[in-house]
FINU-603404 format. One record per residue (C-alpha): residue number from 1; x, y, z. Coordinates in steps of 0.001 Angstrom, whole numbers, padded with zeros to 6 digits. Last residue first. Layout:
BEGIN
NUM|X|Y|Z .
...
This chain:
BEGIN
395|039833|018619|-000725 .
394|040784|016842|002878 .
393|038107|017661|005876 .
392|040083|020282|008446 .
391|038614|023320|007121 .
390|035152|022322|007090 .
389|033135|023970|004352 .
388|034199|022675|001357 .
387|034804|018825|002182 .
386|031827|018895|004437 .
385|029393|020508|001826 .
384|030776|018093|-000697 .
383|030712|014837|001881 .
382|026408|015855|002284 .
381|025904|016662|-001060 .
380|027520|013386|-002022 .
379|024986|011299|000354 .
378|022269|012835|-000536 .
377|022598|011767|-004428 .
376|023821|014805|-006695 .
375|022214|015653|-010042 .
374|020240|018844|-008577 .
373|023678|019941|-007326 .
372|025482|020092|-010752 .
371|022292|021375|-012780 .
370|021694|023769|-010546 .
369|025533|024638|-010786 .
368|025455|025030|-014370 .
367|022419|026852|-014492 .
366|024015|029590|-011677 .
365|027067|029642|-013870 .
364|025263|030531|-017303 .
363|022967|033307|-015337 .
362|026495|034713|-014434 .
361|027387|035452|-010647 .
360|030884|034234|-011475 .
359|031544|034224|-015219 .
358|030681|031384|-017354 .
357|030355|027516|-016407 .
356|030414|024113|-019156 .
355|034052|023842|-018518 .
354|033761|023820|-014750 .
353|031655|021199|-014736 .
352|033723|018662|-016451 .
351|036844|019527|-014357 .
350|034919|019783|-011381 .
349|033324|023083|-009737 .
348|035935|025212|-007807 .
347|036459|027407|-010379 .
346|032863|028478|-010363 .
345|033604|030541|-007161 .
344|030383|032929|-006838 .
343|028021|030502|-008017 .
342|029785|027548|-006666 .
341|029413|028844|-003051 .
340|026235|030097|-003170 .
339|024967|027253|-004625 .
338|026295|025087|-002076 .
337|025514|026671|000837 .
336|021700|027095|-000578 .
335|021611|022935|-000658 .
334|023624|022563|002380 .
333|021065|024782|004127 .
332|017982|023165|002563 .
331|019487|019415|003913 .
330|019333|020744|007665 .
329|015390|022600|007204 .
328|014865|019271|006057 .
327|015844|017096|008807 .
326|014560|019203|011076 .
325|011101|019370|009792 .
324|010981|015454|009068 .
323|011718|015197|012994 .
322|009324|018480|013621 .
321|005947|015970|011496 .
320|005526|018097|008697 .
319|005803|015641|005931 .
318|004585|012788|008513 .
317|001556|013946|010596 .
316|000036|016909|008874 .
315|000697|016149|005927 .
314|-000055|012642|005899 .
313|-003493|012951|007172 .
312|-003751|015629|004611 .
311|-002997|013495|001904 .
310|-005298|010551|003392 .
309|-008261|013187|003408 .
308|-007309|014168|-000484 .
307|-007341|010206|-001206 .
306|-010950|009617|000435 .
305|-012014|012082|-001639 .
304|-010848|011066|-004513 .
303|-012160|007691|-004112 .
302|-015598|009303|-003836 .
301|-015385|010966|-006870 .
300|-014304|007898|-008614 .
299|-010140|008025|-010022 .
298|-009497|009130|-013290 .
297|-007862|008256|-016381 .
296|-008990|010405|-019173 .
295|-007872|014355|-017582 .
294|-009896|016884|-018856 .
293|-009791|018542|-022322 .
292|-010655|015884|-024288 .
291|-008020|016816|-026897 .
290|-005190|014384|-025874 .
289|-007546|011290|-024958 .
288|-009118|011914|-028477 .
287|-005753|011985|-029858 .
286|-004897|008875|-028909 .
285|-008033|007428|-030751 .
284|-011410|005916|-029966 .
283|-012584|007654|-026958 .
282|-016836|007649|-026725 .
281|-016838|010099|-024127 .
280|-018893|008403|-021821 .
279|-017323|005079|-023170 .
278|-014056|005759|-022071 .
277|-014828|007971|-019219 .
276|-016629|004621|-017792 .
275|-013644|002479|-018466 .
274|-012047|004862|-016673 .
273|-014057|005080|-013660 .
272|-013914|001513|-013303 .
271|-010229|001402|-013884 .
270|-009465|003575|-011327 .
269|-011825|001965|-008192 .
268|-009595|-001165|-008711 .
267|-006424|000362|-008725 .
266|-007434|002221|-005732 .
265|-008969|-000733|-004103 .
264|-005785|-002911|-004724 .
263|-003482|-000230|-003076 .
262|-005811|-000096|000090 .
261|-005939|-003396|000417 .
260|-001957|-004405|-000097 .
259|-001908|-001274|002585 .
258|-003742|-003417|005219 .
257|-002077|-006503|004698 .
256|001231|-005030|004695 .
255|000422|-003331|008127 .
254|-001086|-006364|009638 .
253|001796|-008316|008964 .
252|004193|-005837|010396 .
251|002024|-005351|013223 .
250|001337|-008901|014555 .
249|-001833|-011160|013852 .
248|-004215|-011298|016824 .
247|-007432|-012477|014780 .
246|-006935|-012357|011160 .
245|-010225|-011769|009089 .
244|-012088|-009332|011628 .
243|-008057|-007562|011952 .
242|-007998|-007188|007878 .
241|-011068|-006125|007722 .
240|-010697|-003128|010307 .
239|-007308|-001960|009137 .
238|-008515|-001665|005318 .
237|-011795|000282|006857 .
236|-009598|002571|009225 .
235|-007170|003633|006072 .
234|-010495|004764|004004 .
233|-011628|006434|007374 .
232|-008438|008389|008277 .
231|-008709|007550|012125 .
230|-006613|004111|011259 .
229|-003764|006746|010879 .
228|-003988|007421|014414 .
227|-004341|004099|015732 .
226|-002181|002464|013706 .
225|001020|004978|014966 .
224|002446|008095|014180 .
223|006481|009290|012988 .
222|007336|005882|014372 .
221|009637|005211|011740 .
220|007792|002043|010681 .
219|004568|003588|010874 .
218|005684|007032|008880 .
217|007242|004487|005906 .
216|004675|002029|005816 .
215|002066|005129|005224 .
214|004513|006584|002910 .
213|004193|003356|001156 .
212|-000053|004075|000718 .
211|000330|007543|-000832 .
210|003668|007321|-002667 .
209|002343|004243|-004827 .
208|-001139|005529|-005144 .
207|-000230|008791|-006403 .
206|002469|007560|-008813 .
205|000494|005321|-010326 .
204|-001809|008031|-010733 .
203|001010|009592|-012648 .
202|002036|006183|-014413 .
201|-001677|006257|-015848 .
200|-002167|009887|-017403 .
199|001406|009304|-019201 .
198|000185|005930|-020426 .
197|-003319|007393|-021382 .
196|-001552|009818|-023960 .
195|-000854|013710|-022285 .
194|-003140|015990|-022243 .
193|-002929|019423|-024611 .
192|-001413|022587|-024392 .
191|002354|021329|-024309 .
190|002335|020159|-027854 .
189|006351|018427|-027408 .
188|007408|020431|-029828 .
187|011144|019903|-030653 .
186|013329|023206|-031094 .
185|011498|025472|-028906 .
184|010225|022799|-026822 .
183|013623|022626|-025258 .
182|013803|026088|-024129 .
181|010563|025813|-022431 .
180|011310|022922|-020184 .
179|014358|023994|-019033 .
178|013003|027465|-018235 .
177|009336|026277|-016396 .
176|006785|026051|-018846 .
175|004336|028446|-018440 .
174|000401|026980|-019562 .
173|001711|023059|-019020 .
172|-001150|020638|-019831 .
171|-001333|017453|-017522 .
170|000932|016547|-014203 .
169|003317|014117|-016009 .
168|002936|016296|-018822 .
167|006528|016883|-019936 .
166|007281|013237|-019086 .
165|004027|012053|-021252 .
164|005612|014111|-023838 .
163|009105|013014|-023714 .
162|007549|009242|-023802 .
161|005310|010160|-026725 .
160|008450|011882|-028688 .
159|010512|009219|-028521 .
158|013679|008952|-026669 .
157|017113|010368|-027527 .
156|019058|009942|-024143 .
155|020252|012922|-024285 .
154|023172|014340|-025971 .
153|023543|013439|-029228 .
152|025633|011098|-032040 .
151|028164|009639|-029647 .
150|026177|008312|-027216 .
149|026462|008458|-023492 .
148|026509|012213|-022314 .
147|022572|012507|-020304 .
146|023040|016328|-019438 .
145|020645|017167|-023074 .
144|017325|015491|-023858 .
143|016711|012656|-020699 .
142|018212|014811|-018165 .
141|016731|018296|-018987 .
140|013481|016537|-019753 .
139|013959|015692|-015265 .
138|014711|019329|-014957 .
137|011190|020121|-016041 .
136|009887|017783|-013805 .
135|011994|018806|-010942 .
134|011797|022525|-011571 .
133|013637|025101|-011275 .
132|013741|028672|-011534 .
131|014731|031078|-014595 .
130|017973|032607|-013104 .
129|016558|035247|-010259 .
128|014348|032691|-009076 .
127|017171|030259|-008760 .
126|018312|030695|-005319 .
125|014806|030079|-003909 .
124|013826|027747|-006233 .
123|017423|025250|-005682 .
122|016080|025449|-001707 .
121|012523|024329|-002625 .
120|013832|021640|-004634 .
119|016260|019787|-001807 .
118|013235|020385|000276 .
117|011382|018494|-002160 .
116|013543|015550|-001791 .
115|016751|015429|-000172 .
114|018789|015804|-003234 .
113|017589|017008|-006402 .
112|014475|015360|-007916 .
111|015176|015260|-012012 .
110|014847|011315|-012529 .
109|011969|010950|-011136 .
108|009198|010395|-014125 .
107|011749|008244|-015550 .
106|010800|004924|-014227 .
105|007127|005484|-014322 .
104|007654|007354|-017925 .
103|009167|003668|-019429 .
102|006587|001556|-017690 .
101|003746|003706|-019319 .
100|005549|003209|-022454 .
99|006224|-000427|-022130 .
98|002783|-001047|-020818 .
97|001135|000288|-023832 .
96|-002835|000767|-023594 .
95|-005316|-002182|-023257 .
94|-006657|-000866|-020100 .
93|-005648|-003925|-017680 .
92|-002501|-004152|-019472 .
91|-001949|-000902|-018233 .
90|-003213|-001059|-015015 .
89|-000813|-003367|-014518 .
88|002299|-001473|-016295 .
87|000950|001063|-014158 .
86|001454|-000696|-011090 .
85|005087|-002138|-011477 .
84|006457|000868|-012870 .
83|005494|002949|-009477 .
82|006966|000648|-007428 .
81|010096|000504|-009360 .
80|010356|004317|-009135 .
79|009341|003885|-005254 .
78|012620|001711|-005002 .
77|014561|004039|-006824 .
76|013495|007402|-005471 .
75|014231|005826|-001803 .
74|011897|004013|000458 .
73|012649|003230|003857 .
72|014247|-000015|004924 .
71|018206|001184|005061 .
70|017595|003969|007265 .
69|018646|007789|008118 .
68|021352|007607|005574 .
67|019247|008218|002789 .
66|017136|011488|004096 .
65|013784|010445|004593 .
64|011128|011348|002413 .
63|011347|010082|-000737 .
62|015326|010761|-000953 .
61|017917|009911|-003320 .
60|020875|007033|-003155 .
59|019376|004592|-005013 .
58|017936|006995|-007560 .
57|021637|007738|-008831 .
56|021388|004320|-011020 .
55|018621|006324|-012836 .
54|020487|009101|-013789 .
53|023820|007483|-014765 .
52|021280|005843|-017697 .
51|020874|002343|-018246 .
50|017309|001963|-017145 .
49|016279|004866|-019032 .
48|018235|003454|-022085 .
47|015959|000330|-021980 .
46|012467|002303|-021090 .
45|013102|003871|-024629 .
44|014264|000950|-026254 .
43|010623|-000583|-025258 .
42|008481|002722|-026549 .
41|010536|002011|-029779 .
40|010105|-001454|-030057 .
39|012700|-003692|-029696 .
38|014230|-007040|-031101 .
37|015188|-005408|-034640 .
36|015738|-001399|-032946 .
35|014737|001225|-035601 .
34|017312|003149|-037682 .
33|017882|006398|-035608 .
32|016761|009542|-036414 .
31|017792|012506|-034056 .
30|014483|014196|-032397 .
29|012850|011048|-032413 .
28|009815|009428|-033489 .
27|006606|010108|-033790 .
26|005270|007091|-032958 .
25|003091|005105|-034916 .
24|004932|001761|-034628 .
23|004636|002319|-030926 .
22|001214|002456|-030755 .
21|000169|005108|-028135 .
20|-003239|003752|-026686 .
19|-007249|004916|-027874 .
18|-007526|002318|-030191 .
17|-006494|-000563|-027813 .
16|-003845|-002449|-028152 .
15|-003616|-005838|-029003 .
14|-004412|-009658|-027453 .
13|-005589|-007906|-024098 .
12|-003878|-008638|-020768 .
11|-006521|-010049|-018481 .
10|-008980|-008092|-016509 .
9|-008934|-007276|-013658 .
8|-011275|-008288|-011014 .
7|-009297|-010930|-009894 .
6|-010619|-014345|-009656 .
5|-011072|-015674|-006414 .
4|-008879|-018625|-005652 .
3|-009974|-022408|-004936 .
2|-009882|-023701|-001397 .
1|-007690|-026838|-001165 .
């Protein structure tokens, strides 16, 4: 039998490194809580993430096709997973905290409205009078205050390294959208700086997970075919040695093949380069990674590159392919109907909604109702719009 290659990376270290979020230095939480006995904190924290009415509402969410258009493509949940499962990888590999990084994969979500970012776009438009929204920002909103499980507060309670890191997700925030900045008022989440490697590593997580599975997701919808995405060089290459290695093997294998490549090279070409950061800028605390004043975990040059010609691939072929078009232009219309609707007839929310709404028109209401739709799967947006707007469908 022919013996396995070792992997290049690197087995899971015996501690932490300096330069990861240590649990039992956390900052702790807004509301003190005694400390978990089986837990740690950055574990309890992925725990109630898991658990929350947010999460379970993933399922039914878009990544980039509407939910009922298929039951193989990715949804927010099953890309959420994805995303957990590499940087708790490339955690380990780094010697920083899986559980944290795995915690802020899971969460980092949680706040995308219905049908995806057109969902978004529509809830900007008829916010921008009221503050805005934003996904990320609305996603802190979740985990801090519309989260009503415990008795003591409203959130979820979490620490402050995994609110940070979900603050951050994209690095320092100069003008914090309105959610976001009301809640650092009262807890300060140090928006200036980086986040912690774990943050920095679920968000290139997220990059390669959405990046290569979209690619699964356009071929197997037919929105373009090998051929054309093999013209993307990076994608060719993958393509290319798996075909030399496995003469005449059929599409669907060849597809996972190829993307299991291209996913294992990214990972691969990240923790080079940041193991080279590392010791370039001699890192040896947290808040070295914080204060370094460029991002920590990085992919090559060169693999950058190759990413930004993938992206474009992709947006030219899939995001704005006139199927994807149509479907979105369709989902931005119930979104806008809705809001309009709501905002000027707030007694028409439910029960639990309604109590939390102000006068019609108000800058209370129109929150309210953002918060209301962006909370909704696809699949109740859709049967509210037709419930409200066609007279024959039963209240």
């Amino acid at each position: 039998m022919k013996k396995l290659q070792k992997t290049a990376i690197t087995p899971a270290p015996s501690s932490l490194a300096p330069y990861a979020c240590n649990p039992a230095l956390s900052r702790g939480r807004l509301h003190p809580e005694p400390e978990d006995v089986t837990r740690t904190a950055y574990q309890r924290d992925r725990d109630r993430i898991i658990h929350s009415a947010a999460f379970r509402r993933l399922e039914y969410k878009t990544q980039v096709f509407v939910n009922h258009e298929g039951d193989h493509y990715r949804t927010r949940l099953t890309h959420s997973l994805e995303v957990a499962q590499l940087a708790r990888s490339m955690s380990r590999a780094l010697g920083v905290n899986e559980d944290l990084a795995e915690a802020l994969a899971l969460a980092h979500d949680l706040g995308h409205t219905p049908f995806g970012h057109a969902g978004e776009d529509a809830l900007k438009v008829v916010m921008k009078d009221f503050g805005g929204f934003d996904h990320n920002a609305q996603t802190l909103r979740i985990l801090t205050k519309l989260e009503h499980r415990y008795a003591e507060f409203d959130g979820l309670n979490l620490t402050w390294e995994t609110l940070e890191g979900i603050a951050k997700h994209n690095g320092p925030v100069k003008n914090p959208p309105r959610a976001m900045a009301e809640y650092v008022k009262k807890h300060n989440l140090e928006l200036y700086s980086y986040p912690g490697p774990e943050a920095q590593l679920a968000s290139l997580a997220d990059d390669i997970a959405y990046n290569n599975h979209d690619i699964d997701d356009g071929l197997r919808s037919g929105l373009f075919t090998i051929e054309q995405i093999c013209e993307v060089p990076f994608v060719g290459g993958a393509f290319a040695e798996v075909r030399k290695r496995y003469k005449g093997l059929d599409d669907t294998r060849l597809i996972h093949e190829s993307i299991r490549r291209m996913i294992h090279a990214m990972v691969l070409d990240l923790l080079a380069q940041t193991r080279k950061n590392i010791k370039e800028h001699d890192i040896a605390s947290v808040e070295d990674v914080r204060l370094l004043g460029e991002p920590l975990i990085s992919f090559s040059k060169q693999m950058q590159t190759q990413i930004r010609v993938l992206k474009d691939f992709l947006m030219t072929h899939m995001y704005r392919h006139y199927r994807v078009n149509r479907m979105t232009s369709k989902a931005r219309r119930v979104v806008e109907k809705l809001f309009v609707f709501f905002l000027e007839e707030p007694e028409c929310l439910p029960n639990e909604w309604r109590k939390l709404a102000g006068k019609p028109g108000s800058k209370q209401t129109a929150e309210t109702v953002a918060d209301f739709i962006a909370g909704m799967t696809d699949r109740f947006a859709f049967e509210e719009h037709e419930r409200l707007f066609n007279v024959r469908e039963k209240s």
